[in-house]
N, C-alpha and C positions, 0 to 999 in steps of 0.2 A: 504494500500500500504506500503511496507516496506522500507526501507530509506538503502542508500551504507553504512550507516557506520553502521548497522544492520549485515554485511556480511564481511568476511576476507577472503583474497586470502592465497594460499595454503602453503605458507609458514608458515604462524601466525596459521594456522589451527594443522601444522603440531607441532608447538611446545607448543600448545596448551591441545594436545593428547599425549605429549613423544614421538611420533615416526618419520620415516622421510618422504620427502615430497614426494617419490617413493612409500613409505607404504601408502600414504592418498590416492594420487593418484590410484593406485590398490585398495583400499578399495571403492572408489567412481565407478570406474569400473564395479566392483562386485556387486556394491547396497547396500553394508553396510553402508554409509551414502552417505546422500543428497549433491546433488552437483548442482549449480547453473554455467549459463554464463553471463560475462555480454555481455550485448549485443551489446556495444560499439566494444567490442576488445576479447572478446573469453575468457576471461580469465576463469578460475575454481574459483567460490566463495562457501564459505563456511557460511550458516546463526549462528550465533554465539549460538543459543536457542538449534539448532541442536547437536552442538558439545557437549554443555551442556548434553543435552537428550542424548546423544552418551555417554560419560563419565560418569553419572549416570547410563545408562542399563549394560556397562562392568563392574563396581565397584557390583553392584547387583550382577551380575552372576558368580565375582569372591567371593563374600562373603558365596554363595552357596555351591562351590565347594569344600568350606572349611572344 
């Protein structure tokens, strides 16, 4: 089972990534990363392993393109 402070709401997620919290937003939308509720209150969480794993496969694909 994973624990609340395993997860960050969309904010911290978004400064997290560089980008803003309309771009996480849309990205989680789309499928490009994992989005969680809580279930208390609706919010968008973000598991922090995720964004890692997120930030790791765009670093990879931009060293690619190089």
């Amino acid at each position: 089972m994973q624990k609340l402070s395993d997860y960050v709401q969309v904010a911290e997620a978004a400064e997290m990534l560089g980008v803003s919290q309309n771009t996480l937003r849309t990205w989680a939308a789309d499928g490009k990363i994992s989005v969680h509720r809580n279930p208390a209150n609706g919010y968008r969480l973000f598991r922090r392993s995720d964004l890692e794993d997120f930030l790791r496969k765009t670093a990879q694909s931009a060293a690619k393109k190089k």
